[in-house]
PAGU-890148 format. One record per residue (C-alpha): residue in three letters; x negated, y negated, z negated. Coordinates in steps of 0.5 Angstrom, whole numbers, plus 500, padded with zeros to 3 digits. Each point is the difference from the previous one (the first is absolute). Layout:
// PAGU-890148
ALAXYZ;...
//
This chain:
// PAGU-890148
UNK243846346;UNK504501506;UNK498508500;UNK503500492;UNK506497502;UNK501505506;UNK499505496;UNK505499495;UNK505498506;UNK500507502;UNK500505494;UNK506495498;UNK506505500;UNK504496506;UNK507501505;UNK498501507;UNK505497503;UNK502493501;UNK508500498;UNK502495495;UNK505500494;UNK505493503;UNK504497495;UNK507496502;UNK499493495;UNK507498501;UNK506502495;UNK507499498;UNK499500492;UNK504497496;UNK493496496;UNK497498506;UNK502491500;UNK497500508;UNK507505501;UNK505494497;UNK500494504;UNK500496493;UNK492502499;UNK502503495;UNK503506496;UNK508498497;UNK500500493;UNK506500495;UNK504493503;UNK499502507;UNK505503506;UNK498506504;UNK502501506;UNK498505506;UNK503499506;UNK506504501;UNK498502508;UNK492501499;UNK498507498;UNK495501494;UNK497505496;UNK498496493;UNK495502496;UNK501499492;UNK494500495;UNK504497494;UNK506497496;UNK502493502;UNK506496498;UNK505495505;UNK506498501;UNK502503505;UNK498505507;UNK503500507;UNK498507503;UNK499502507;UNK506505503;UNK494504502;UNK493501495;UNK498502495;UNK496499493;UNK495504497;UNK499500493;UNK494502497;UNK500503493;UNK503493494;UNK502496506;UNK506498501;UNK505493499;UNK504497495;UNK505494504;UNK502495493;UNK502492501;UNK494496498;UNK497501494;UNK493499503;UNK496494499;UNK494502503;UNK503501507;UNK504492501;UNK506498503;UNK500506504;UNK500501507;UNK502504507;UNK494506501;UNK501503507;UNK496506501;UNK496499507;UNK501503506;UNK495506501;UNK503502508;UNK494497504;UNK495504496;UNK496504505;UNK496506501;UNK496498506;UNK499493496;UNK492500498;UNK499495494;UNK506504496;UNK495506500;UNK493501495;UNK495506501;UNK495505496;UNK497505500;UNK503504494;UNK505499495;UNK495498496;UNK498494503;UNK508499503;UNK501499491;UNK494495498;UNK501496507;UNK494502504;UNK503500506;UNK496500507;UNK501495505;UNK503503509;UNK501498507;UNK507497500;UNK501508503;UNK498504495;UNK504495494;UNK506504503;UNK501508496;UNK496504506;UNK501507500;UNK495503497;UNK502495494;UNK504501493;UNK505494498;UNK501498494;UNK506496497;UNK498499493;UNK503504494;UNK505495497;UNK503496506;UNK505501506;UNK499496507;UNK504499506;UNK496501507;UNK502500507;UNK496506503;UNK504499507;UNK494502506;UNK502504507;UNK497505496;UNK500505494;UNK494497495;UNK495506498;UNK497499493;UNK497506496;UNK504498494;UNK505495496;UNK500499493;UNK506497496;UNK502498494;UNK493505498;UNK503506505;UNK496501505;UNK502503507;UNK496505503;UNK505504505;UNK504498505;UNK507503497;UNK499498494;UNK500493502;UNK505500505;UNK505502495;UNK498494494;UNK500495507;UNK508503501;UNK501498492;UNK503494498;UNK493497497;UNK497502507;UNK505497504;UNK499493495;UNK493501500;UNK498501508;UNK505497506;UNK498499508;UNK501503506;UNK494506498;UNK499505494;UNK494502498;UNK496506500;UNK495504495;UNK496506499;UNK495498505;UNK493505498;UNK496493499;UNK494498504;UNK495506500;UNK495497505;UNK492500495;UNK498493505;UNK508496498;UNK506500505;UNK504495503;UNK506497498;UNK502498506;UNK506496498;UNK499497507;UNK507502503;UNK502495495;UNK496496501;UNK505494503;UNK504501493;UNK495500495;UNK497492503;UNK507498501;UNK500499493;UNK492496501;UNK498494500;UNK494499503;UNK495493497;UNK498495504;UNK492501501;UNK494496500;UNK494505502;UNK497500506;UNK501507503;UNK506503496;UNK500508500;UNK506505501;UNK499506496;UNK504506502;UNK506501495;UNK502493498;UNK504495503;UNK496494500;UNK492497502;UNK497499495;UNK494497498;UNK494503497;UNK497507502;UNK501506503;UNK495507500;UNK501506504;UNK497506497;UNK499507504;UNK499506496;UNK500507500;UNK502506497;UNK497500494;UNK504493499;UNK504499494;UNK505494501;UNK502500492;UNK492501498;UNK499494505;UNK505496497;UNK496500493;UNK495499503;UNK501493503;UNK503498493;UNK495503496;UNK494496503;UNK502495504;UNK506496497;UNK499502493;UNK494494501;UNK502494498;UNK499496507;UNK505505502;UNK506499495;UNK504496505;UNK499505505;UNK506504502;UNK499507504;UNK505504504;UNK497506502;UNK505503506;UNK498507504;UNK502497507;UNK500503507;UNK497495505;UNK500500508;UNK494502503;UNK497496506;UNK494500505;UNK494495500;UNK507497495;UNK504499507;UNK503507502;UNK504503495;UNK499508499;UNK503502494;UNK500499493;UNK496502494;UNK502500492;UNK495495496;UNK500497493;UNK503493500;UNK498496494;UNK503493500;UNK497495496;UNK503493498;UNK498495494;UNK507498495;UNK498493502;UNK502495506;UNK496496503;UNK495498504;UNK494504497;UNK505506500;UNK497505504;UNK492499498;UNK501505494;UNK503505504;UNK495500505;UNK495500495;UNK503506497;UNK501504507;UNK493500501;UNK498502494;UNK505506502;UNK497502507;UNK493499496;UNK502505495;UNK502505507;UNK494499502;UNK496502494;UNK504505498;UNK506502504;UNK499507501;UNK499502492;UNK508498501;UNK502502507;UNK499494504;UNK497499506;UNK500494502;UNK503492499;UNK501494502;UNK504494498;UNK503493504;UNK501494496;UNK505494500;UNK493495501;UNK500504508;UNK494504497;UNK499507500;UNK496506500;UNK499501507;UNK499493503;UNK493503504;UNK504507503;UNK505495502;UNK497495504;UNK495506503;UNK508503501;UNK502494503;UNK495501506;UNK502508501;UNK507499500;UNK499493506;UNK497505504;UNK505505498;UNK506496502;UNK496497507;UNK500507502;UNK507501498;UNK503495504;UNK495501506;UNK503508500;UNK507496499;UNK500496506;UNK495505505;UNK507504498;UNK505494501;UNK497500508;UNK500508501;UNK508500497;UNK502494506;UNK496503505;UNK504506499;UNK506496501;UNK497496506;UNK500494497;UNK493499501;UNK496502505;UNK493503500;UNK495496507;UNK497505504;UNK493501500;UNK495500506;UNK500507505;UNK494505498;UNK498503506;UNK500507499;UNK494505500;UNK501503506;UNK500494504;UNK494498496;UNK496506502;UNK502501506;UNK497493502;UNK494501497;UNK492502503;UNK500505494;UNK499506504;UNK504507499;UNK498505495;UNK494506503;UNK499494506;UNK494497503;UNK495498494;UNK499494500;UNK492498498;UNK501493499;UNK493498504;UNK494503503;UNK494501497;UNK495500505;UNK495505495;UNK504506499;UNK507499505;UNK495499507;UNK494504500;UNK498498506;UNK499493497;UNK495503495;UNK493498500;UNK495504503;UNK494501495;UNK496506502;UNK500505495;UNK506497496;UNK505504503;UNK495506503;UNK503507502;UNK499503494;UNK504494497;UNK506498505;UNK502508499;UNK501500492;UNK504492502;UNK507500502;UNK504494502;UNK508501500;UNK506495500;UNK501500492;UNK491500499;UNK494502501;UNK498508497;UNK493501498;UNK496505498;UNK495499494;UNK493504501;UNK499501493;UNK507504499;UNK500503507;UNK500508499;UNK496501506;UNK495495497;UNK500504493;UNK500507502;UNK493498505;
//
């Protein structure tokens, strides 16, 4: 059944790369009761009233009846097709005795604010509310993605930054944006300037990500502005986790996929949704699957550059004490499915870590553990063998002498070995051969005809054998 659904995965028509569509939830809409700080929209006995030094761009939908409106001196209303207002006394008995409605203040409102931002991977998905949950970075518009304003709504952001935001695009009131010129001219009308305010401007047009294995959002030079408008959980887990991108530990799991080529980061995402957490053990699962760059180490100690992996962050919706064990149970299921079949979707290998202290390279660890002990033994040896050189360079240590060798010369010239081409030294007498005249006389041993074939000298003795002897043979 595995090899079915990789089948079908991979001959699905898919985006290659991982930019998303992120749309702004705020508005400034007339309709919306969250804008008025009544709760509710006014009605007919009401008062309106919008403070007079505020900017504002307020969107319309329909005909309403007031009293009365106060206006800002700089805003405006946009009024969609029918709406409009109808200022008469009274006369409406389903509003009561009337109150004062003040429109809230929608300054604060930030770009860089997480929670005011959701996530799809099209615009299909971004209408029917199928939205895919990020890293806290990755929830801000990055540069390969295009923001949405929805279709029937003004807003009010702050875009202040210490630099221009790239987007790929921006649509608003249902016109999207796709170069730089063309926006920049809608920023410097009355509506742009209502509708986006801050230190910085937005820029657009960027080619998007075309990278087959994802891009990285890399948001993280703002990253001190995105988790100022965080609030991290206090956690219960025994070994809390921080996944590169977001701005809080977590508890739960985390599994980093290596991959090749023939990685498709969209392909991938569907995948994971398709088998895992479309399982019912898995509905409270919430998955971020990131692209990240991560610092590389030596035996995990000495830092040497970095590598691009897949980061899938995994964590359960509810908060507990058991909160984790789900995640972790789905982020084995993730590296086994690696192992398994990784190299039919262009991953090489992965692991994960755990909020329960496990994780997939217990064992490497502890046999790591050994290495990088007698890594660092040597280390501080070779450290401190260059601390000693360093002061005795300066003098401020100084090294004892060693005992004198007497030279070679002296030790030859007090030696009984004689010179070279000298007297040969024999070692001892041999009595047999060194002095004949202390050989036995037996007669015939040593006759005439013999003792002319034997001659004695310093290094031996000579002998002639009868057998081979010329004279004999020619005889």
């Amino acid at each position: 059944m595995a090899l079915r659904h990789d089948v079908l995965l991979f001959l699905c028509v898919l985006p290659f790369a991982n930019a998303l569509y992120k749309q702004w939830i705020p508005d400034t809409n007339f309709e919306n009761a969250t804008n008025w700080d009544k709760g509710s929209v006014p009605c007919g006995n009401d008062q309106v009233v919008f403070s007079a030094q505020r900017k504002v761009s307020v969107y319309v939908e329909t005909a309403h009846t007031i009293t009365g409106m106060s206006l800002p001196v700089d805003g405006e209303l946009i009024l969609a097709s029918g709406a409009g207002f109808t200022v008469r006394e009274g006369g409406d008995p389903g509003c009561g005795s009337g109150v004062t409605a003040n429109f809230k203040d929608s300054e604060s409102l930030k770009w860089f604010d997480p929670s005011l931002w959701v996530a799809a991977t099209t615009m299909d998905d971004l209408h029917s509310g199928t939205y895919q949950f990020s890293v806290h970075e990755e929830s801000v518009p990055c540069q390969y993605d295009d923001v949405v304003f929805r279709e029937t709504t003004s807003f009010r952001v702050d875009v202040s930054s210490g630099h221009d935001v790239p987007v790929k695009s921006v649509s608003v009131l249902g016109k999207k944006f796709t170069s730089s010129s063309e926006f920049s001219q809608y920023l410097s009308s009355d509506s742009g300037k209502l509708q986006f305010h801050g230190s910085s401007s937005l820029k657009v047009g960027g080619s998007g990500c075309e990278d087959i294995t994802g891009c990285i959002c890399d948001n993280s030079g703002n990253r001190d502005k995105i988790c100022s408008n965080v609030k991290c959980d206090s956690l219960e887990c025994k070994k809390p986790l921080h996944p590169v991108g977001h701005c809080c530990d977590v508890c739960g799991a985390i599994v980093d996929v290596q991959f090749s080529s023939k990685f498709n980061f969209e392909s991938y995402r569907q995948r994971l949704q398709h088998l895992f957490l479309s399982q019912p053990k898995y509905e409270s699962i919430q998955m971020a699957l990131s692209k990240v760059s991560k610092e590389q180490r030596l035996l995990r100690v000495i830092p040497f550059g970095a590598t691009q992996e897949i980061q899938v962050l995994l964590l359960e919706k509810k908060t507990s004490q058991e909160a984790g064990k789900m995640a972790e149970a789905l982020a084995r299921d993730i590296v086994q499915d690696v192992h398994n079949h990784g190299l039919n979707f262009g991953t090489t290998s992965a692991e994960f870590q755990a909020s329960s202290g496990a994780s997939s390279s217990e064992a490497a660890g502890n046999s790591t553990g050994v290495v990088v002990g007698a890594v660092l033994g040597s280390l501080l040896g070779v450290g401190l063998l260059a601390v000693v050189v360093v002061l005795y360079h300066r003098g401020i240590v100084r090294i004892p002498k060693m005992p004198s060798i007497p030279s070679f010369s002296k030790w030859k010239n007090n030696s009984d070995i004689g010179e070279l081409g000298g007297p040969l030294d024999h070692g001892f007498d041999n009595p047999i051969f060194d002095k004949p005249t202390m050989m036995p006389e037996e007669p015939g041993l040593y006759g005439t005809e013999m003792t002319s074939t034997i001659t004695l000298t310093k290094s031996g003795v000579h002998f002639v054998n009868p057998v081979y002897d010329e004279t004999e043979l020619n005889a």
